[in-house]
N, C-alpha and C positions, 0 to 999 in steps of 0.2 A: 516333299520332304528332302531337302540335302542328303546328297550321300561323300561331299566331300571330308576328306580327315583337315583337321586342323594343323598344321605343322608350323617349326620355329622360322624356318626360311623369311627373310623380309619381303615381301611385296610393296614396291614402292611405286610403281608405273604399271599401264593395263593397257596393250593392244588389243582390239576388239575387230573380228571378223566382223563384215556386214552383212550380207546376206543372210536370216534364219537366226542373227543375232542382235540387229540394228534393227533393219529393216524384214520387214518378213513377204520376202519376196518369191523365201523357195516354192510353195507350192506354184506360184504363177508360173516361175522360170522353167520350171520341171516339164509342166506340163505344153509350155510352147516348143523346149525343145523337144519331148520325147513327142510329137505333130511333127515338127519339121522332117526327124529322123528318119520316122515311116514315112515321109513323102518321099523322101529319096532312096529306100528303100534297103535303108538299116531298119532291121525290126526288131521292137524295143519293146518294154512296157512302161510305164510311170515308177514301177518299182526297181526295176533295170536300171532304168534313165539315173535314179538316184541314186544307185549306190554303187556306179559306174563315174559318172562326174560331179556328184554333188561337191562340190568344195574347189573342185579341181578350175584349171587354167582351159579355156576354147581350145585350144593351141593340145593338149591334152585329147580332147576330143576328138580334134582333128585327125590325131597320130590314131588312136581308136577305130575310128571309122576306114579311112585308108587302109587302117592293117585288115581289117573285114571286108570290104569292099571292093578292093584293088586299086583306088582309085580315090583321091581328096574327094568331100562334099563340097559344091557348086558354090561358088561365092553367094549366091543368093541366101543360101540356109541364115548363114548371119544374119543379113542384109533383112531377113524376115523375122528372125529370130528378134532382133533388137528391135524392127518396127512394132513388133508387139507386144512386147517389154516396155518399150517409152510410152506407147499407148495406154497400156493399163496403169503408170505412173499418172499418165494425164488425167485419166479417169477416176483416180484417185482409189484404185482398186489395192494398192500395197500399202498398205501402213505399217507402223511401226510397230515393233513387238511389243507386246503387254508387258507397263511395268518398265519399260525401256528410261522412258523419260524420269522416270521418280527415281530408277539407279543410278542416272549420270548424274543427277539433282545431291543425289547419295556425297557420290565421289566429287562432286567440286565442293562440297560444305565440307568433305574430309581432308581436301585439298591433295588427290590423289591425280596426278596428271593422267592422262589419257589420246592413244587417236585408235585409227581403224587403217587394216592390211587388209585387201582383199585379192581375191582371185580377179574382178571382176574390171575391166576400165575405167579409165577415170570419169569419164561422161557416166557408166553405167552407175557410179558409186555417187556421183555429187546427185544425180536423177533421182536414185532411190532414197536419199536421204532427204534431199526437196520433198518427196512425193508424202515420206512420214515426219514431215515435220521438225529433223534433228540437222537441218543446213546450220543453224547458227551454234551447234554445239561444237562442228568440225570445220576449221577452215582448211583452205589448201595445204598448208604447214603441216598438216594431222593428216593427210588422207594419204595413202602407198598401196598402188595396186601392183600386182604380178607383170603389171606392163615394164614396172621400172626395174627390173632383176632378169636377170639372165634365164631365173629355171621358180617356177611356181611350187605351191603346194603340193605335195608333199616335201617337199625340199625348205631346208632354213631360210634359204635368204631371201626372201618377201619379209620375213619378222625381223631378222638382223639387219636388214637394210631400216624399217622403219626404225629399230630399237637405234641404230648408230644417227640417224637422223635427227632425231627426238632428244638425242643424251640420255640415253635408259641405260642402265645396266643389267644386262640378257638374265641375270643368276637373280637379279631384284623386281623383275618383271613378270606379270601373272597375263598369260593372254586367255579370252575368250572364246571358244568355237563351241561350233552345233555338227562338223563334219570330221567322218576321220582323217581325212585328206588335210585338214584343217591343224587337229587333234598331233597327229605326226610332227607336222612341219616345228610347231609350237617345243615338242619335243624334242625336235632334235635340234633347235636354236637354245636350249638348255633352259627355257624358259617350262616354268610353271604354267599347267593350262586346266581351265574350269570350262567342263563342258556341259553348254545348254541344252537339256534334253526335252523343250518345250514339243519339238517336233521328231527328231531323232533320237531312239532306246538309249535310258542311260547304261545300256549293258554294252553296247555299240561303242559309245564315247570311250567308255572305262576299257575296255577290250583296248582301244585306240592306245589308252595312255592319259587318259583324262579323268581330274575327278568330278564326276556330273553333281549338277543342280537343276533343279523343276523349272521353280518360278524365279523371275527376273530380280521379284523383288526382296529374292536371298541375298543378291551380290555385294552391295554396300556391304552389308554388316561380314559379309565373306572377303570380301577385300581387305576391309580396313580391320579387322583379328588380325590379318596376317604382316600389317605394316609394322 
């Protein structure tokens, strides 16, 4: 059941996180990193792990670990990290979120532009979108990871960079997230933010600054109210 308000604001454009909104990769990601962590002996839990990075930039992580540890984690952590990330892509273990494909389906019949910002690299984000099926929805032109900005989520400009790329107007723009880290950023780029609470509490999102939604297949008819 929506718990979004309906309000006058236009929405005319839609940034969409990936990870847990595209693709549903969080539980995989989560769990390889929060394995790598205790190997190197940051000790974590899968719950920790999430509500520590979930949304956030590596680079983020990194500062985290170091400041605990005394010490960066070993170039290899990635280096395993994303071997087993690509792997479960290949294996066809991530698909796309429920409901994904019939919302974008939604928004090009509404004629609603759209791309995706993530925390995430750009191999990481073109990989998990291959892997569920939504490569030909985003081409390069649409895709903005935290690689191309100076400072990640929580910070605007991941979203203002993609929205100034795009030709979006930030006050006419509705972005997507499932993360606070996410949730914020969207926020403070002055942009409207609808948060997926498929896997993340919509108590969480809303706390964040977001107005939550369940199912995927609310968004259409929640975007285009608001155009």
């Amino acid at each position: 059941m929506t718990e979004t308000r309906r309000g006058t604001r236009n929405a005319k454009h839609v940034i969409f996180d990936c990870d847990g909104v595209l693709v549903d990769s969080e539980p995989t990601a989560n769990r390889l990193l929060t394995e790598g962590l205790n190997a190197i002996g940051f000790a974590t839990t899968p719950a920790e792990s999430e509500r520590a990075f979930m949304g956030r930039s590596w680079e983020h992580m990194v500062e985290v670990v170091t400041e605990r540890l005394g010490t960066p984690p070993p170039a290899g952590l990635r280096d395993d990290y994303r071997a087993g990330l690509f792997a479960a892509y290949a294996a066809r273990e991530v698909p796309a979120v429920p409901g994904i494909a019939a919302a974008l389906d939604g928004l090009d019949a509404a004629g609603v532009p759209y791309c995706v910002a993530s925390s995430g690299d750009h191999e990481r984000i073109r990989g998990g979108l291959a892997t569920a099926g939504l490569s030909d929805r985003f081409d390069d032109a649409r895709i903005f990871s935290a690689d191309d900005v100076g400072r990640g989520k929580p910070w605007p400009d991941l979203f203002l960079h993609a929205a100034e790329r795009m030709g979006f107007d930030p006050a006419a723009t509705v972005v997507v997230e499932d993360s606070p880290a996410g949730v914020q950023a969207g926020r403070a780029a002055g942009m409207r933010v609808l948060g997926y609470s498929g896997r993340t509490p919509a108590s969480v999102l809303r706390e964040a600054g977001a107005e939550p939604f369940q199912e995927m297949a609310e968004l259409p008819s929640l975007l285009t109210a608001l155009v």
